[in-house]
C-alpha positions as CSV (number, residue, x, y, z in Angstrom):
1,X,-47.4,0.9,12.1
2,X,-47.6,0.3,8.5
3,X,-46.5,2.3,5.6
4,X,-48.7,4.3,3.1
5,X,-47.8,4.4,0.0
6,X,-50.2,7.4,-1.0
7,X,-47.6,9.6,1.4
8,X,-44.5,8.5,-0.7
9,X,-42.9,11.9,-2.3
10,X,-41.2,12.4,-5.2
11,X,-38.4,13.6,-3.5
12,X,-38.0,11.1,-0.6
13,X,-34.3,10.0,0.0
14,X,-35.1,6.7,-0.3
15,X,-37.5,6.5,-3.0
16,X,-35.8,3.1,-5.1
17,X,-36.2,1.4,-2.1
18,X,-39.4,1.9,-0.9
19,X,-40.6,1.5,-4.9
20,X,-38.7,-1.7,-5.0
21,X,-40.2,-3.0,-1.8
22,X,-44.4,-2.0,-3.0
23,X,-45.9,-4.8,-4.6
24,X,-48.6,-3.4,-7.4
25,X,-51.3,-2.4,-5.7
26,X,-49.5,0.1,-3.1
27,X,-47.7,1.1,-6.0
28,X,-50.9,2.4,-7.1
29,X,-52.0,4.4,-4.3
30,X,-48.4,6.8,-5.3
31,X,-49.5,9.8,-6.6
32,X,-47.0,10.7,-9.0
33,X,-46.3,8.4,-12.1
34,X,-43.6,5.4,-11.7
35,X,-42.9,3.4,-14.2
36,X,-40.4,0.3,-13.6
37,X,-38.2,-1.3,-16.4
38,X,-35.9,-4.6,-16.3
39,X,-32.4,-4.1,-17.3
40,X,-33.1,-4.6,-20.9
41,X,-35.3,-1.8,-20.7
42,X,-38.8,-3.9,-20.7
43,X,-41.9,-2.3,-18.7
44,X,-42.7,-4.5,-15.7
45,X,-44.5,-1.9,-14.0
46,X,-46.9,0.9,-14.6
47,X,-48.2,2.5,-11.9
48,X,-51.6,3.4,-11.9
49,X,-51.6,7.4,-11.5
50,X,-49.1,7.1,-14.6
51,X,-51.8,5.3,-16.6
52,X,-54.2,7.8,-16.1
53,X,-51.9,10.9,-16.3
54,X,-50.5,9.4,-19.7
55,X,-54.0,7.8,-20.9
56,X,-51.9,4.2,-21.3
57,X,-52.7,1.4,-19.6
58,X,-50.8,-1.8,-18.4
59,X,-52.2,-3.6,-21.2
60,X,-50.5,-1.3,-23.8
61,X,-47.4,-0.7,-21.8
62,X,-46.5,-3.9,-19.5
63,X,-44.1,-6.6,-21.6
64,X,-42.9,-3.7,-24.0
65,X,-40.0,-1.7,-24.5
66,X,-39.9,1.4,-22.6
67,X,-37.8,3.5,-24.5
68,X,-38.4,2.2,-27.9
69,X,-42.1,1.8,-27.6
70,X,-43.7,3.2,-24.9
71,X,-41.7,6.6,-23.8
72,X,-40.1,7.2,-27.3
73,X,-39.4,10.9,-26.1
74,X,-37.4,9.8,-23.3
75,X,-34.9,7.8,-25.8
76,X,-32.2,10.4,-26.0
77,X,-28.9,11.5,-23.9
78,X,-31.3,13.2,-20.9
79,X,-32.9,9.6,-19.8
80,X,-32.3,6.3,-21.6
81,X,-28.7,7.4,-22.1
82,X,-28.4,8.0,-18.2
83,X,-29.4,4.5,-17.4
84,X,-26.9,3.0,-20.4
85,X,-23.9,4.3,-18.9
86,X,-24.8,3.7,-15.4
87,X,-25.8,0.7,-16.1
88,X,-22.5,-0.4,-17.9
89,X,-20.6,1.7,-15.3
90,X,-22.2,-0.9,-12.7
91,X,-22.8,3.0,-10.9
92,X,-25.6,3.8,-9.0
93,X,-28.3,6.7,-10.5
94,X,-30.2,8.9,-8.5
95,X,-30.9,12.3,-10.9
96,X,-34.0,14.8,-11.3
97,X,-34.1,16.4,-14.3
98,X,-36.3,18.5,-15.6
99,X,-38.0,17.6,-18.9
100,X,-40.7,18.1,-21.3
101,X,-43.3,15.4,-22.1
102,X,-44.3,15.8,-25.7
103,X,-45.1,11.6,-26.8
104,X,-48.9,11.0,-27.6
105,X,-50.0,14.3,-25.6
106,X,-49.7,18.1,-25.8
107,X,-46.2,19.3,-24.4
108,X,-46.3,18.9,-20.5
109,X,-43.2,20.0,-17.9
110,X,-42.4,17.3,-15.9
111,X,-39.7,16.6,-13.0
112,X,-38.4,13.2,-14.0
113,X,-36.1,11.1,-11.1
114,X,-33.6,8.4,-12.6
115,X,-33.1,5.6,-10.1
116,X,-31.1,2.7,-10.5
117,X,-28.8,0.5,-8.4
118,X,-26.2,-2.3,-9.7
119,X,-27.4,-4.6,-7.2
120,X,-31.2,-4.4,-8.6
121,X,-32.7,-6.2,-11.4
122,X,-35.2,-2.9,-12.2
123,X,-34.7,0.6,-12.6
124,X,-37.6,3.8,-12.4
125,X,-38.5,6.3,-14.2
126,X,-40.8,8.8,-11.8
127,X,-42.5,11.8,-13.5
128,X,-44.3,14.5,-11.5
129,X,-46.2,16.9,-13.4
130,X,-46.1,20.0,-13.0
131,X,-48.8,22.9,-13.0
């Protein structure tokens, strides 16, 4: 049996995992937006319902810093801060927080998830929208 990725949920237990395991294209059949970043913060990945849900696409995202370029309302204490200390803690990172969207768009609440491990080279940022 295969896996889909279209039934991956926000909340699954083990969401890195499965995101670090999808090449692109299942990446783009998740429903909510993911959006992977090296360790020195660089977009590698933009999934595609994130493209259309932030009206970016890979072009203008891909190969540039996330929180300095691309998700400039996520560089504060809440996100990029979270995967800093982790990061330099060499501690893993599994958070939801909630959080307002407010870059490039109208304000929109969100449920962002923070994952990172030490023993991974990329870390996630995965935003559900809410109504």
């Amino acid at each position: 049996m295969t896996f889909d990725p279209s039934t991956l949920a926000f909340d699954q237990a083990d969401l890195l995992q499965q995101l670090q395991s999808m090449d692109d294209p299942a990446l783009d059949q998740v429903s909510f937006g993911v959006i992977g970043f090296d360790l020195q913060g660089v977009v590698r990945r933009y999934g595609a319902a994130e493209s259309r849900m932030a009206g970016l696409g890979r072009h203008q995202t891909v190969g540039l810093p996330l929180f300095a370029v691309v998700a400039q309302c996520m560089n504060n204490f809440l996100v990029a801060q979270r995967f800093d200390d982790c990061q330099a803690a060499s501690v893993a990172l599994d958070e939801t927080v909630d959080y307002v969207l407010t870059l490039r768009m109208k304000p929109v609440r969100v449920k962002l998830r923070l994952l990172y491990a030490p023993e991974l080279a990329m870390r996630y940022v995965c935003i559900l929208r809410l109504a």
